[in-house]
N, C-alpha and C positions, 0 to 999 in steps of 0.2 A: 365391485370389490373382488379383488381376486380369491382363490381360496387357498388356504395355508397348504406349506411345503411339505408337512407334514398331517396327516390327519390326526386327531385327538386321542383316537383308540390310540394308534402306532406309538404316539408317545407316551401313553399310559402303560403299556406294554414295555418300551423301553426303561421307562421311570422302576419298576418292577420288578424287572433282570438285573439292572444297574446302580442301583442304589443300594442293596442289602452288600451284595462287594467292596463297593465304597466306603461304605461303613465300615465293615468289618476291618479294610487296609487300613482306614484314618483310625480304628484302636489299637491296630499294633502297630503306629507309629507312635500314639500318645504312649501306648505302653515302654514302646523299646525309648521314648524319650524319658518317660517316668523313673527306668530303670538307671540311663545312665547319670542321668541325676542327682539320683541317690550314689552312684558310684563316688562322684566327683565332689561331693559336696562330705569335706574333713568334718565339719559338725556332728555328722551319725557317727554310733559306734563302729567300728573298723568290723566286727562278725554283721553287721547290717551289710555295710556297704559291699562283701564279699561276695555277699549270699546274693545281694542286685545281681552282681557281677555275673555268679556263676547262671544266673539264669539267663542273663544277658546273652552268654556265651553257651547255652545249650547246647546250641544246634551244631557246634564244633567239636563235641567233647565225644569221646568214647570212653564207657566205661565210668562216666561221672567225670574225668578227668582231661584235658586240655592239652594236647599233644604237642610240645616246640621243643625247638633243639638250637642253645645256645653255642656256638662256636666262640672258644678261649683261644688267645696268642699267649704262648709261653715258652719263653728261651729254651727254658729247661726240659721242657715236654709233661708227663702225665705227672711228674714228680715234682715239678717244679713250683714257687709261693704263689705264683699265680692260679694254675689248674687247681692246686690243694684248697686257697680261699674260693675260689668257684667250687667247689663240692658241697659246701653248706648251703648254696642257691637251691640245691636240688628237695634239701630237704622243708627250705622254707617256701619254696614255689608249688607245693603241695597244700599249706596251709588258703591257698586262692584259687587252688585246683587245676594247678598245671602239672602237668608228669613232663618231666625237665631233663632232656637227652643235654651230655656234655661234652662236644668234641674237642679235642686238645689239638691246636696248630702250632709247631716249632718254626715256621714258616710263615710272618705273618700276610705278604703280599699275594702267597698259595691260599690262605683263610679269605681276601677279601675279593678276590677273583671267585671263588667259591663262592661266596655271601649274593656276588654282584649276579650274578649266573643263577642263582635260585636254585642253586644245584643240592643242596642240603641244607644251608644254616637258616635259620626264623631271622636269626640275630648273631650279632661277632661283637668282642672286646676286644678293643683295640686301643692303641695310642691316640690322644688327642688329636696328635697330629697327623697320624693315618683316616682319622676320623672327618677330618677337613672336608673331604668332598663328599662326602652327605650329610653332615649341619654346620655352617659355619656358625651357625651363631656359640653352639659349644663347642666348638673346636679353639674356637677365640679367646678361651681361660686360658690359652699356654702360651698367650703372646707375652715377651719378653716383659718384666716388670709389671705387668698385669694386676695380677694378684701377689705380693710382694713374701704374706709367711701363709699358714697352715689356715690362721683362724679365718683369712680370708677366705680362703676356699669354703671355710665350711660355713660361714654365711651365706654365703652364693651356693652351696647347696641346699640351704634351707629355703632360698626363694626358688629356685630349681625346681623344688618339690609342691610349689603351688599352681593349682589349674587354672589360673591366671596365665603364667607364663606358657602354657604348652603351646600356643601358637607360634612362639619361636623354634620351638624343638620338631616341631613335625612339619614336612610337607609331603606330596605326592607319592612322595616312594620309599620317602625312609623318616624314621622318628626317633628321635635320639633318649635314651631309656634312662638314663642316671651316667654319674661318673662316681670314682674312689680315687684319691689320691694312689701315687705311687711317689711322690716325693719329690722332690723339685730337678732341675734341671741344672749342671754345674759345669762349671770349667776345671777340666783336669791336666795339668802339666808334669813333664817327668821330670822335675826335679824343685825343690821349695823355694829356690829363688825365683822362678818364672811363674810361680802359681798365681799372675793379677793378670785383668782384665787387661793393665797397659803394657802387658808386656807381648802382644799380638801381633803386632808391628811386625811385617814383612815376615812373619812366622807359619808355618803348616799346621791347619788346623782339621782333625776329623769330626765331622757335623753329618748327620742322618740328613739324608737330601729330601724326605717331608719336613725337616724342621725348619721350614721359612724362613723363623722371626728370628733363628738363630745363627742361618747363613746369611740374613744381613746384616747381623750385629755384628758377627767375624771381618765381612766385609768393608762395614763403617769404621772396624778399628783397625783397617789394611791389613790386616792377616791373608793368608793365602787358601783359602776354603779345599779339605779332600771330602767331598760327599760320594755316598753308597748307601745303601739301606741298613737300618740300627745295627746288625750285626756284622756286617762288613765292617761297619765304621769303628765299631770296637776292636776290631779283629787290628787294622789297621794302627788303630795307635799299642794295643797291647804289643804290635810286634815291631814298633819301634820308627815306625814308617813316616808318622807326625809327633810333632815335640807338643802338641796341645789336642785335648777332646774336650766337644761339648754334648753331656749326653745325659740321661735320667739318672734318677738313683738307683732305679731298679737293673735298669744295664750295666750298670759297672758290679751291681752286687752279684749281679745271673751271670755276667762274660769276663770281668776283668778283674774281680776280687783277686789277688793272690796271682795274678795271670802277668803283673803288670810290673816294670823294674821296680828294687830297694827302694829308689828316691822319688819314685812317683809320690805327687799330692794333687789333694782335691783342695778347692778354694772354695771354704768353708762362707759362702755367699749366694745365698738361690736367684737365680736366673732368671728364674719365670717356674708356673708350674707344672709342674707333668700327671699324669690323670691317662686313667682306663676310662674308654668311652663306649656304653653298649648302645651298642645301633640296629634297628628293628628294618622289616618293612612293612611298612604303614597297614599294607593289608592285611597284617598275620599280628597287628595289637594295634585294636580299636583302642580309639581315647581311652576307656574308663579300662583297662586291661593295663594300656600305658601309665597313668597317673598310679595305678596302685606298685608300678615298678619303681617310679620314678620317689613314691614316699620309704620304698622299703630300701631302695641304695641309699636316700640319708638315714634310715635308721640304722644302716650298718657302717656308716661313714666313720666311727669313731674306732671301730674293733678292724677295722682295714687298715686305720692308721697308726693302732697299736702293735698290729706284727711286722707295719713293715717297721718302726721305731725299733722294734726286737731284731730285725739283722740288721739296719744299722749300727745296732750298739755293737755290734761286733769287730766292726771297724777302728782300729786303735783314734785314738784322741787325736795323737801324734801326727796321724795323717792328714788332717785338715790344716791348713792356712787361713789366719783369719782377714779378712780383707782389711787394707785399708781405707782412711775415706776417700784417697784418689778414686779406689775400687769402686766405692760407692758412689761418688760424684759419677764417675765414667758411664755406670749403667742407668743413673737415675737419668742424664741427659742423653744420650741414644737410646735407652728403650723406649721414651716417646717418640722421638721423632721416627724409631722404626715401623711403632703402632700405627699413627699417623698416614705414613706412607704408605703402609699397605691396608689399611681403611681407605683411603684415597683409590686405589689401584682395585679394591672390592675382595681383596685375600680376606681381612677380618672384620666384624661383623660391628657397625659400629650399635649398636642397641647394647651389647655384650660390653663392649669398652665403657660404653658410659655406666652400665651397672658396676663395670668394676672400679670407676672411678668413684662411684656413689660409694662404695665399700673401702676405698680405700681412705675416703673423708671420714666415713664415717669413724675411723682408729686415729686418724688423724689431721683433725680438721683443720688444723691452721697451716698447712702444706698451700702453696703459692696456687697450684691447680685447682682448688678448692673454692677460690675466690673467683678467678678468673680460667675458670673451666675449656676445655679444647677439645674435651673427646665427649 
């Protein structure tokens, strides 16, 4: 018989060195498992789940407190309804023990070159549709007809907000944190006869060139597409340059309120929706730092949509056109087939589409898609 590779002491010896380590690593893994646990799980009281949190995150904090620095896009700059409703992050991101740096960009594609670069921002808010290339699956709320009015959105935020769904929202490098409406997406013409969808036809149209689903709706209904980035494209039809914009509410409220001819109208019909999206990177908000982000943007979801209704109201009556049902007919049959094709093509996410169709049955279940489902 041969004799072992090892002698008995040697491994006695090793068993002795190497085993109390082991131990020690395999408890603070059950620990650091223990803790985000408790994070994650809505059942404990919200000062429980913090308290996990903050110990979770110890070894990051200075001072007790948790160092990130959110980056805002805002037309308007430090003054403007965007940078103003981010001011109140700073005071509630304290209550989870973050100390909440808040840089203001007027510049948004300067912000995500920024972001992308690691050059300062933890995390950026941005447009849906800027948001596209790091999570499609949320970036897919603002595909054209999507989500139809307000209350859908805000059901899809409240499944948002469940750790169920975070494996759509994160992968390797970036994790998508919450959104807040900013109001939906419209068609704007300079004058009330032209404010319908059918009247695109062979028309110039300014469209923001991230808005996909909306330069192939201009497309489908033969218009003549001018794209540039959000404020270009405003800049463009305020100054007279296309007879059609299709842009958020919050753009036309920040660039072309009051900027724009007497006979300008908007076509009182949402589009699809429009949405601030905050985008993380994966490494600077673990899950349980994520999920307690992603439950506090729907707790604010309703007071975000109270101020932007507040300059809305500002907007005369008079200025909108109401659609008719050509209007509606027109958009309920191309903003499928737009979704469709760009699911097809892998622009939007279909996991996202079919939640939204679940949501949209859900308001309205005897819709034809309902039965015989497609996305």
């Amino acid at each position: 018989m041969k004799s072992p590779l090892f002698p008995p002491a040697f491994c006695l010896l090793f068993l002795l060195i190497a085993l109390p380590g082991t131990a020690e690593t395999t408890e603070k893994i059950r620990s650091h498992q223990t803790l985000e646990a408790a994070v994650l799980n809505q059942n404990l009281p919200l000062e429980k789940r913090i308290k996990a949190l903050k110990t979770l995150l110890s070894s990051e904090m200075t001072d007790g407190k948790l160092p990130r620095t959110f980056c805002i896009w805002d037309p308007i700059g430090k003054a403007g309804p965007i940078a103003t409703a981010a001011k109140d992050q700073v005071l509630r991101s304290l209550h989870y023990g973050m100390q909440l740096t808040i840089d203001v960009f007027q510049n948004e594609q300067e912000m995500v070159d920024t972001f992308v670069s690691k050059k300062a921002c933890d995390a950026i808010l941005v447009r849906g549709a800027t948001a596209q290339r790091f999570n499609r699956f949320l970036a897919t709320t603002e595909a054209p007809g999507a989500l139809p009015d307000r209350q859908h959105l805000q059901l899809l935020a409240q499944v948002l907000a469940k750790p169920e769904i975070a494996e759509h929202m994160t992968n390797a490098q970036y994790t998508a944190l919450g959104l807040v409406t900013i109001g939906y997406s419209r068609l704007y013409a300079d004058s009330a006869a032209k404010a319908s969808l059918n009247s695109l036809d062979g028309k110039s149209v300014s469209v923001a060139d991230t808005d996909t689903g909306f330069v192939r709706l201009v497309d489908t209904l033969r218009g003549r597409t001018r794209t540039a980035d959000m404020p270009a494209t405003v800049k463009t039809f305020t100054n007279e340059l296309t007879e059609f914009m299709i842009a958020p509410d919050i753009s036309y409220l920040a660039m072309a309120n009051g900027r724009t001819g007497k006979e300008t109208r908007g076509l009182a019909m949402p589009l699809g929706q429009s949405t601030l999206q905050l985008i993380g990177h994966s490494d600077r908000f673990p899950p349980g730092l994520a999920q307690i982000l992603r439950e506090d943007f729907l707790f604010k979801f309703n007071s975000y949509a109270r101020m932007l209704d507040k300059e809305l109201g500002n907007i005369p009556t008079s200025f909108w056109i109401n659609p008719s049902s050509a209007d509606m007919a027109t958009l309920n049959e191309n903003a499928q087939k737009i979704r469709l094709t760009l699911r097809n093509e892998g622009y939007y996410d279909p996991v996202m589409l079919r939640l939204a169709r679940k949501i949209r049955c859900r308001f309205s279940p005897d819709e034809s898609e309902c039965k015989n489902p497609v996305e």
